[in-house]
Wavefront OBJ file of the C-alpha trace (Angstrom):
o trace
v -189.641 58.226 9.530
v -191.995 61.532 9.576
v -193.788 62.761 12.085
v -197.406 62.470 12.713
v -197.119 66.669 12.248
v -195.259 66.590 9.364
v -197.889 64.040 7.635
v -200.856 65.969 8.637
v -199.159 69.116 6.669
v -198.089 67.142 3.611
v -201.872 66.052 3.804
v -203.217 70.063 3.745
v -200.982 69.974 0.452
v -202.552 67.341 -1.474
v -205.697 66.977 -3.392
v -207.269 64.626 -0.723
v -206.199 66.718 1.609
v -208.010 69.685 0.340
v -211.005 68.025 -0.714
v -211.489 66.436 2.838
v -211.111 70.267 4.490
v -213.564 71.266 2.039
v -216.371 68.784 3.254
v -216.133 69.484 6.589
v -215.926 72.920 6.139
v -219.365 72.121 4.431
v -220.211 70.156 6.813
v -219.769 72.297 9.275
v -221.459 75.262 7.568
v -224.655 73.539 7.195
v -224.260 72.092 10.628
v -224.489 76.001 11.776
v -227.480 76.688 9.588
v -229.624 73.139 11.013
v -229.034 75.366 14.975
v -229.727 79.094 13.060
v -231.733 78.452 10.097
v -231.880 82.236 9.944
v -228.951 82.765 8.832
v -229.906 81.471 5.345
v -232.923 84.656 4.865
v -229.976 86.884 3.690
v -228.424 85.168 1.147
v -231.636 83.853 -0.139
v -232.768 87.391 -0.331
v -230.031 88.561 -1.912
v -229.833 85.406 -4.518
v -233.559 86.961 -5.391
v -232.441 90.403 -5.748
v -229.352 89.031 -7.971
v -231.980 87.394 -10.476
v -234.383 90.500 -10.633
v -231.288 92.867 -11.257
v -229.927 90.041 -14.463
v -233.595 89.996 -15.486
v -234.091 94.009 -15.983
v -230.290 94.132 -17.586
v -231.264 91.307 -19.957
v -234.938 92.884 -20.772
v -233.347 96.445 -21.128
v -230.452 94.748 -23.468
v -232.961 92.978 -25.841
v -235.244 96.285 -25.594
v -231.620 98.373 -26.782
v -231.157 95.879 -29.276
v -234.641 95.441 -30.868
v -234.646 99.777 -31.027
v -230.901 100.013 -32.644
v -232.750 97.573 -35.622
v -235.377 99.582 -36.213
v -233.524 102.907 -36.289
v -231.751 100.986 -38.770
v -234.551 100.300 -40.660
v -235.885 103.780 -40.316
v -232.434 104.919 -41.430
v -232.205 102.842 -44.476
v -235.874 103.618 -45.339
v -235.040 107.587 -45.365
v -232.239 107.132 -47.517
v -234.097 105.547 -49.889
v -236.919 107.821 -49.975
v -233.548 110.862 -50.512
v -234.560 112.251 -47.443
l 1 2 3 4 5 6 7 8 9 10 11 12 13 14 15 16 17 18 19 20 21 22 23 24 25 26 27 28 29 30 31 32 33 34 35 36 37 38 39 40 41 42 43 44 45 46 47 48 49 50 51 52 53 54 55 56 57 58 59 60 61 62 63 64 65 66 67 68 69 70 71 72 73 74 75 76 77 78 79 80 81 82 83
C-alpha cells in the first residue's frame, strides 16, 4: 500500500497532476490581481510597447524591401541604357 505522501508526489508527476497545479497557480494569480488590480498596468504597458516596437520593425522591413526593388530596377535600367 503507498502512502498518502508518496501518491501526492506520483500525482506532481503526471499529466493531471500538472495540469491541476497549473490552474490553481492561475487561479491564484488572478485571485492576486481581483485584491491589486494594479499590478496588471505594467504588463499591459509593456504588451503595448511590444506591438509598437513589431510594428516599426515590420514597417522599416517592408520600407528595406520595397527600396532593395527599386535599386534593382534602377540597376537593371542603367545597364541597359550602357551606363
Amino acid at each position: 500500500m503507498i502512502s498518502q505522501a508518496a501518491e501526492r508526489l506520483l500525482e506532481g508527476r503526471t499529466c493531471r497532476g500538472r495540469w491541476a497545479r497549473g490552474w490553481s497557480m492561475a487561479r491564484a494569480s488572478f485571485a492576486v490581481l481581483r485584491r491589486y488590480p494594479k499590478l496588471a498596468v505594467f504588463p499591459v504597458i509593456s504588451g503595448a510597447i511590444l506591438l509598437l516596437v513589431g510594428a516599426v520593425i515590420a514597417a522599416s522591413f517592408a520600407a528595406a524591401t520595397r527600396c532593395a526593388a527599386h535599386l534593382r530596377c534602377w540597376a537593371g535600367v542603367a545597364e541597359a541604357r550602357g551606363e
